[in-house]
C-alpha positions in Angstrom: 0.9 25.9 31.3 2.2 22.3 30.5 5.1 21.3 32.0 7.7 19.9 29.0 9.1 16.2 30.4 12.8 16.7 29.3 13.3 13.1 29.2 10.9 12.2 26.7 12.5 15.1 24.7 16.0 14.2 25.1 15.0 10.4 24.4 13.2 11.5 20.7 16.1 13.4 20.0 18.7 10.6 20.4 16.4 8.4 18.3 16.0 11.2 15.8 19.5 11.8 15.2 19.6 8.1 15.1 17.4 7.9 12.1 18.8 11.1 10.7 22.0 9.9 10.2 20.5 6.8 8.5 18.2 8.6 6.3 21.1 11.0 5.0 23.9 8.4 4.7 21.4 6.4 2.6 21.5 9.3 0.7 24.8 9.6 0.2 25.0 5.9 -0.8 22.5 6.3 -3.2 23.0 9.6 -4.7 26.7 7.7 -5.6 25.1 4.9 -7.1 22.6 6.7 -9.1 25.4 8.6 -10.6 26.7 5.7 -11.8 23.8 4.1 -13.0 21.9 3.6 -16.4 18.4 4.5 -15.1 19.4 6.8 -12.3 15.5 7.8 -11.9 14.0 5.1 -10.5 17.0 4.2 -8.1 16.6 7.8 -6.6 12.5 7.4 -5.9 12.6 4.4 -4.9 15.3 5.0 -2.1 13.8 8.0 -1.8 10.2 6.5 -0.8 12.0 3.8 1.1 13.9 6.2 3.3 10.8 8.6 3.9 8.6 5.4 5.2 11.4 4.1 7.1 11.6 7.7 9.0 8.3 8.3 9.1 7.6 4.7 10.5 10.2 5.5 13.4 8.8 8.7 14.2 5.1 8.0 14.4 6.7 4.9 16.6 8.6 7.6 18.7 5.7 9.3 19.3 3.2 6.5 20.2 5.8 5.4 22.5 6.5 8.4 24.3 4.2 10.7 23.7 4.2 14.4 21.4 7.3 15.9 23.1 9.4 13.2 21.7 7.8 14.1 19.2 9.3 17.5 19.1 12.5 16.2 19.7 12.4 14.2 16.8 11.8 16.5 14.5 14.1 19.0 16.1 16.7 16.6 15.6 16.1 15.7 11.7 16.1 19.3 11.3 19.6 19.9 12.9 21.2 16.8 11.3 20.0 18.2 8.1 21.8 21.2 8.4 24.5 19.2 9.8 24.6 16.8 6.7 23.7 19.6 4.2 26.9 21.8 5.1 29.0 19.1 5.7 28.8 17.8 1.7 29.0 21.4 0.9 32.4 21.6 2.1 33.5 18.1 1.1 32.0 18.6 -2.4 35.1 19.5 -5.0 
């Protein structure tokens, strides 16, 4: 069995929820701007393939760094900060 090196995990995590939290407050920032916006369309994709790259970038970097169980804890950590984000502007929303 392979042994799971909790520090790797623990240290993909912190940069996940790092990135995370930068991926869905861009959101937020531009979700409010394209509402306002005369061509709300092409604002949205391309933040939208700007914030994918920029995640993606991080955690292929996160990986090569310090291996797949950061990895893990990467994507772990998106996940939960989705959730996080995604219930959070539930209750906010009016």
């Amino acid at each position: 069995m392979t042994a799971i090196d909790w520090n790797t995990v623990l240290a993909g995590t912190a940069v996940g929820v790092l990135m995370s939290a930068l991926y869905f407050a861009g959101l937020a920032f531009v979700m409010r701007r394209a509402l306002l916006s005369a061509n709300p369309v092409t604002l949205l994709t391309l933040s939208a393939a700007f914030r994918m790259a920029v995640l993606l970038a991080a955690a292929w970097f996160v990986v090569w760094q310090a291996g797949p169980w950061s990895g893990l804890g990467f994507a772990a950590a998106f996940l939960v900060t989705r959730l996080f984000s995604t219930t959070l502007a539930k209750v906010t929303a009016p």
